[in-house]
N, C-alpha and C positions, 0 to 999 in steps of 0.2 A: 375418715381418711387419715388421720392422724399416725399410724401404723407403716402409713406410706414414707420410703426413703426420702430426704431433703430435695434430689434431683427433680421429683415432683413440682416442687415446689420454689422457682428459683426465686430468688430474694429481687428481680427486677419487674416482677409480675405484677401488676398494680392491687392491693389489697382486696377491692371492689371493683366491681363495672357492672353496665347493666346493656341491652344494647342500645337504648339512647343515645349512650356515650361515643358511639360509632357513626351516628348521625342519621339521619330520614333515608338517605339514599345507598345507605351501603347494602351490598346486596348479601345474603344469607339461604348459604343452603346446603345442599348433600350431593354426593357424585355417586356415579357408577359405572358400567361397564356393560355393552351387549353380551361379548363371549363370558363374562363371568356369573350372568342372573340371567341371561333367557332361556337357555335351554332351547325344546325344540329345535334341535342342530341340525336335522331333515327334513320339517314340517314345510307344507305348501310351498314347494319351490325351491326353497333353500340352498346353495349347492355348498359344499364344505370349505369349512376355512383352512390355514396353517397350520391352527390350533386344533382343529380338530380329528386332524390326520395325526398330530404330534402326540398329543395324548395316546396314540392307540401303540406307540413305539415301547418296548418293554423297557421298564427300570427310568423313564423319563418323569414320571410325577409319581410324588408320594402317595403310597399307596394303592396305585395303579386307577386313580381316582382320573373322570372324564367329566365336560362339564356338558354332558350328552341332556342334562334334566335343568343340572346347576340349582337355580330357586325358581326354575318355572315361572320367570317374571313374564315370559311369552303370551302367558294365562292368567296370571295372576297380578297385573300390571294394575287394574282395579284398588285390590284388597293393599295394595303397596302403595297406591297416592292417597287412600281412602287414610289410611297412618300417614301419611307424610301432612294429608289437612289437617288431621287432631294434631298434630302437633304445631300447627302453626308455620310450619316451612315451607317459606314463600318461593324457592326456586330450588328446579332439579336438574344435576348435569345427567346427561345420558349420551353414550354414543350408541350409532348405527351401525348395524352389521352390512358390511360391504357386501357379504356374500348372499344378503339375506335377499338383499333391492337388486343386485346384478351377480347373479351366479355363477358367470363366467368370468365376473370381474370387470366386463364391458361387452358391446353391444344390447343384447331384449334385455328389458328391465322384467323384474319379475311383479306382477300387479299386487300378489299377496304380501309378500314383503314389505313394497310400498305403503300398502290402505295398513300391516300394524302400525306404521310412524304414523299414519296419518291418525289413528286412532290414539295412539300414547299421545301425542301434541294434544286433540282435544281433549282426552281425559284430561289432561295437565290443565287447559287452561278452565273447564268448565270447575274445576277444584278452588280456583285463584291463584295455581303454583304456574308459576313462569318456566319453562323448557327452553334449557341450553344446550343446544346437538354440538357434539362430539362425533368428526366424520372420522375419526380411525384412532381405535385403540387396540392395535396391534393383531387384528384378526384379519390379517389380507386374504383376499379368495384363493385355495389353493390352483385355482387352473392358471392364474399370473406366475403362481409359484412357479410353475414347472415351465414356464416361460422365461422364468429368469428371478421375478417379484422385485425386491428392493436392489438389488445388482442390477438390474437391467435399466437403460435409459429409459425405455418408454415407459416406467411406472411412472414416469410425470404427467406423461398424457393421460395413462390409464384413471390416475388419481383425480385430474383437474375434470373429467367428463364424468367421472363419478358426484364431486362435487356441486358440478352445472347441476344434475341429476336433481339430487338433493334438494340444490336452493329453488328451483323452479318449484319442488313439489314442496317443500314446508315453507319457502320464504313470507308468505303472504301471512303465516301467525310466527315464526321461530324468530324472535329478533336477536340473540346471541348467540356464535358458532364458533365452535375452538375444530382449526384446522386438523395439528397432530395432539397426539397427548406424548409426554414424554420419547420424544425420537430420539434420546439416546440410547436410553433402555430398550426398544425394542433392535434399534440395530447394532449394538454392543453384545448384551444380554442373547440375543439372538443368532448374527451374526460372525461374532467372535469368541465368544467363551461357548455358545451352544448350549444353554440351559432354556434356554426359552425356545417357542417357534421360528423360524424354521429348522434350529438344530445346525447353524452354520459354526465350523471353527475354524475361519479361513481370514485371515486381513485385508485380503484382494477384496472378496467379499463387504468387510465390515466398512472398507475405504470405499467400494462403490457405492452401497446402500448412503454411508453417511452423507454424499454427496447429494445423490438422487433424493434423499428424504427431507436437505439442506432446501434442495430446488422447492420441491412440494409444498414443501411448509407455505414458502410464498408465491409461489404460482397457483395453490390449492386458497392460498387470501386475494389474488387479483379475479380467479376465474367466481368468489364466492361473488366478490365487489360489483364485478360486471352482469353479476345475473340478479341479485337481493335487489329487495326495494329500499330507497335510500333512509338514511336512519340506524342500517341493521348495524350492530359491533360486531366486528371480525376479530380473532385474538389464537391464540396457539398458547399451548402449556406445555413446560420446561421442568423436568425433576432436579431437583437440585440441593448439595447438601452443605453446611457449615464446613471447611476442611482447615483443620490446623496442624502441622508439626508435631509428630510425635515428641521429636525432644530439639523446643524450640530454641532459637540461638546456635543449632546446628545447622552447618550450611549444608550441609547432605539431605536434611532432613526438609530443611526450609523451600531447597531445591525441587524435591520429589511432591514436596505441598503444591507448589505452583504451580507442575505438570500437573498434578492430580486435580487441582482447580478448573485447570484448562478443559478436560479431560471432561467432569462431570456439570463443570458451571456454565462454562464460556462456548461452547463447541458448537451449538444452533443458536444461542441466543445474538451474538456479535454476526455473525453473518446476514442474521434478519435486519441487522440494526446499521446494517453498511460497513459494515465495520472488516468481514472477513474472517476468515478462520484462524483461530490464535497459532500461530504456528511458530510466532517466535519461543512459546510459553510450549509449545507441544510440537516438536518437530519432524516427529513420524508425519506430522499431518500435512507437510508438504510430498507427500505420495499420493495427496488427490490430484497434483497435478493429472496426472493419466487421465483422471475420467474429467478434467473441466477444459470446456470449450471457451472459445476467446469470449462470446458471447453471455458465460454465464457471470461473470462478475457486475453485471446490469440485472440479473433473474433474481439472483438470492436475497437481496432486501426487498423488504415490505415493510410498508406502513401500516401495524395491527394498531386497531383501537385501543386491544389490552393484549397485558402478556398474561397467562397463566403459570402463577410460581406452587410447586408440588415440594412437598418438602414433609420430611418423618424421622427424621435424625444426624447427625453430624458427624462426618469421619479425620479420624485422625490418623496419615501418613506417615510413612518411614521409608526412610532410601533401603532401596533392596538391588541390589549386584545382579543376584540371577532373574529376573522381572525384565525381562529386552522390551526397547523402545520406549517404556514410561519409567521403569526404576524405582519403583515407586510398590509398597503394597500397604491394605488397609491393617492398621492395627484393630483388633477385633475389640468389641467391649467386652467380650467374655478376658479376655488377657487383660483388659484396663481395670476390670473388680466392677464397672460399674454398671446402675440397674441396668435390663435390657427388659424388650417386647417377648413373646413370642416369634417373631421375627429372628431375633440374636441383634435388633436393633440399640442401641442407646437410648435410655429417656433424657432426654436433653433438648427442653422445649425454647431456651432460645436459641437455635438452630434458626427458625424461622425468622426470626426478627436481624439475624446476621444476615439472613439469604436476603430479605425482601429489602432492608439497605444496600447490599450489594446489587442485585439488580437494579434498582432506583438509583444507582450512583451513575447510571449511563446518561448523558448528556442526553439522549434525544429517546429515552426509555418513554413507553408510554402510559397509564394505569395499569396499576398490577391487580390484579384476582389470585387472592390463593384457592387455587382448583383441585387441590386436595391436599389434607392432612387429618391425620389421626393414628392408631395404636392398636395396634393386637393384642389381646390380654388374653390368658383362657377364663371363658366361662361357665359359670356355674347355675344350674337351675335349681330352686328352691321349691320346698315340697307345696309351699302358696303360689307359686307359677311367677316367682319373679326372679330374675337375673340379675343379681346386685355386683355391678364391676363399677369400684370405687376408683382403680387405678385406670383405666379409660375414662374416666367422671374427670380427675384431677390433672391429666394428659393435657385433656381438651381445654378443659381451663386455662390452664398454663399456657397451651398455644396461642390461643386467644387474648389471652390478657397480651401477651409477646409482640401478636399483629398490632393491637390496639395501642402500646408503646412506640412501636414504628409508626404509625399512624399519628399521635400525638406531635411525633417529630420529624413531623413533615412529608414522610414516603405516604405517593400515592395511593395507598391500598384500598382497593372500594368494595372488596368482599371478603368472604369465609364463605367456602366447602369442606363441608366433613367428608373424608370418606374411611367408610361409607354407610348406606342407609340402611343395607342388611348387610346380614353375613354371606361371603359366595365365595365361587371357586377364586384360589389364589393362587392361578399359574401354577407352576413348579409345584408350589407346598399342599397342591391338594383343598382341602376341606379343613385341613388344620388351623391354620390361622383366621381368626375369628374380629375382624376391623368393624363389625358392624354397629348400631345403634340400638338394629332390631336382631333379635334373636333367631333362627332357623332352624330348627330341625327338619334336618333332610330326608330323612325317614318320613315323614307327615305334611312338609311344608309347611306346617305351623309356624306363625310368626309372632312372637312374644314384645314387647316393648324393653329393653334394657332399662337400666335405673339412669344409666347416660343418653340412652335417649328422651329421656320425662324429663333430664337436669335440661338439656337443647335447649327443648321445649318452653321450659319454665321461661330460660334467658329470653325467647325467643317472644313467649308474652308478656316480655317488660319485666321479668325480677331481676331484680339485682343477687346476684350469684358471687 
C-alpha cells in the first residue's frame, strides 16, 4: 500500500491497534440497505416503493440501472451471513422494506414479507451475528407517496404504526433498532435538489418533509419504547461530514461554513436533543414555522440510547452570491487536487474523528455507534479469483484507527459499521460504485471475498493490523 497518497494515511492514525484496544464490549460490524440488496421488488406481496417507481423515470440513474434484482439478498440472505460468519462479524445492520410488511404503507400487513424478517433475524442469530433493524432507509411505499409521503403530516402516524408493527413482530429477538437512517439525505437529496426518490424540487416540500421526518425520528423511538421489551437500545443515524472554510480567516467564507454546518450537521441531531432547530446558524429554517404545531416543541426530543454517526468525507465551503438561502457552495475535491473515491468524494479519514467529537460535544449526547463508513474504489478481479483493493484496505484503517483516537479521548463511541458488506445498488450511481467488502458480480451473483474484507476479518480475529 505504499503507492498509496499520504491522505491514506494521516499522521494522527495510531501506528498499531488490534481490536482488544477497543475493549470487550464495543460492538463491530457491517451495514446495509433493503432497497439496495434485496431485489425481489414484486415478490410475494410486495407493493412498490419510491425507489422503485423512480428508477423506471428516464435519465434518473446511471445507466438506466433498477434495483429490480440488486444482489438478490431476498434469496440469497443464506450464502451472505454464511461469509459474514467466516469472517467473524459479530453484528449486522439491515433495514426493512416498508413496503415489503405493509404494501399500502398501512392497514393488512403482508405475512410474506413479515416471515422474510422473521427468517433473516434467525438466520442471523443461529450464525452468532447479532441483527440491528433499520426501520427506514429511504424506500417509503409508493401508495403514501401519492398521498402526500414525507410532506404530508400523517406520515407520523403512518411511520409510528409501522414501527409498533415491527417491534411486536421482531422485539422478542432484535435488541437494537435505529429509527431513520440519514433524514437529511433523504429529504434534501430527495425533496430539494430531486436526484434521489421521490424526485421533489420544491422547498415547501423539503421544509414539510424536514419537519415531519424531525417528528418521526422521535415519535418512531417513543412508539418502538412503548411496544420493545425492556433492555432493547433505541438509536437513529445521522450523516454527517467534517465542514471547514474554503479560505479560512475569511468571514464570507467562515460565514457560509457555519450555514453549511448547520445544514448537514446540526439539523435533526439538536432537535432530537431538545435543543430545536438551529435557525440562528440557518435561517431559511425558520419557514418550518408553517408546518409546527404549538404542541410539537414537546414531540421532537427523545431520549435514544445511541446516536448513529454516518460519515465518508469532509467538505469544504465557500460563500457563493448566487446559492439563495444558504450562500454557501461545496468546493469540490476534484478543484482542491486532492485524492477522491469513486464517489468524487475526498479521502480524508479524520473526517470521522472531527464528527464523532463534534457530536460528543452535546451536553446530554448519548453513545455514539458509527453506523456507517467506508469507500468506493473500483475493482479489480484477478485471473486467481481475488480482488485486491489496497486503497479500500488503507481507508478503512485509517478510519478506524480515527474512531479509536476519539475513543482513547474520551468520546463515547462503542462501535464500527463498515458499509458495506457487498457491493449493490447506489442510488443515483447505479452499479458503479463499488463500497463493498465482498465482491458481486451481477451477471452470476457470485460473491468473491475482497482482500478488505479478509484484512476485517483478520482485525476481527484478534491481529494487530
Amino acid at each position: 500500500m505504499s503507492d498509496l497518497p499520504a491522505a491514506f494515511f494521516p499522521p494522527t492514525t495510531p501506528a498499531a491497534f488490534s481490536r482488544a484496544d477497543f475493549g470487550a464490549d464495543f460492538h463491530w460490524g457491517t451495514s446495509a440497505a433493503a432497497y439496495q440488496t434485496e431485489g425481489a421488488w414484486q415478490a410475494e406481496g410486495k407493493g412498490p416503493s419510491i425507489w422503485d417507481e423512480f428508477v423506471r423515470r428516464r435519465g434518473r440513474i446511471k445507466g438506466g440501472a433498477t434495483a429490480d434484482v440488486a444482489t438478490d439478498f431476498y434469496h440469497r440472505w443464506p450464502e451472505d451471513l454464511d461469509l459474514m460468519r467466516g469472517l467473524q462479524i459479530p453484528d449486522f445492520r439491515f433495514s426493512v422494506a416498508w413496503s415489503r410488511v405493509l404494501p399500502q404503507g398501512h392497514g393488512t400487513a403482508n405475512p410474506a414479507g413479515l416471515d422474510f424478517y422473521d427468517r433473516l433475524v434467525d438466520g442471523c442469530l443461529e450464525r452468532g451475528v447479532e441483527p440491528w433493524v433499520t426501520l427506514y432507509h429511504w424506500d417509503l411505499p409508493a401508495a403514501l407517496q401519492r398521498q402526500g409521503g414525507w410532506a404530508h403530516r400523517d406520515v407520523v402516524g403512518w411511520f409510528t404504526d409501522y414501527a409498533q408493527l415491527m417491534a411486536r413482530r421482531l422485539g422478542d429477538r432484535v435488541r437494537h433498532w435505529i429509527v431513520l437512517n440519514e433524514p437529511l439525505a433523504f429529504v434534501g437529496v430527495g425533496h430539494l435538489l430531486g436526484i434521489h426518490a421521490p424526485g421533489r424540487r420544491s422547498l415547501a416540500a423539503f421544509l414539510a418533509a424536514t419537519h415531519h421526518a424531525a417528528l418521526a425520528q422521535a415519535e418512531g423511538g417513543r412508539a418502538l419504547r412503548a411496544t420493545l421489551p425492556a433492555g432493547a437500545q433505541i438509536g437513529t443515524s445521522f450523516s454527517g461530514s467534517h465542514v471547514q472554510p474554503w479560505r479560512p480567516g475569511l468571514p464570507r467564507d467562515e460565514a457560509a461554513a457555519r450555514r453549511a454546518d448547520a445544514a448537514f450537521n446540526r439539523m435533526f441531531i439538536e432537535p432530537a436533543l431538545g435543543l430545536g432547530y438551529p435557525v440562528a446558524d440557518l435561517p431559511v429554517l425558520r419557514r418550518l414555522e408553517r408546518y409546527h404545531r404549538p404542541s410539537d416543541d414537546k414531540l421532537l426530543p427523545f431520549n435514544f440510547d445511541f446516536l448513529g454517526v454516518q460519515n465518508y468525507t469532509r467538505e469544504v465551503i465557500g460563500f457563493a452570491p448566487y446559492v439563495p438561502l444558504v450562500w454557501a457552495r461545496l468546493v469540490s475535491a476534484r478543484r482542491r487536487g486532492v485524492p477522491i473515491t469513486s464517489m468524487g468524494w475526498e479521502v480524508y479519514p479524520e473526517s470521522i474523528y472531527h464528527l464523532l467529537k463534534k457530536v460528543a460535544a452535546y451536553s446530554n449526547a448519548p453513545r455514539l455507534i458509527v453506523t456507517e463508513n467506508g469507500a468506493a474504489f473500483p475493482d479489480t478481479l484477478t485471473a486467481d479469483g481475488r480482488v485486491p483493493d489496497p486503497a479500500r484496505q488503507a481507508f478503512l484503517r485509517a478510519c478506524i484507527g480515527q474512531v479509536l483516537r476519539a475513543r482513547q479521548e474520551g468520546v463515547p463511541v462503542d462501535g464500527y459499521f463498515v458499509w458495506s458488506f457487498t457491493d449493490n445498488f447506489e442510488w443515483a450511481e447505479g452499479y458503479h460504485p463499488r463500497f463493498g467488502l465482498v465482491h458481486v458480480d451481477y451477471a452470476t451473483q457470485q460473491r468473491i471475498i475482497k482482500d478488505s474484507g479478509h484484512w476485517y476479518g483478520r482485525l476481527l480475529a484478534g491481529e494487530e493490523v
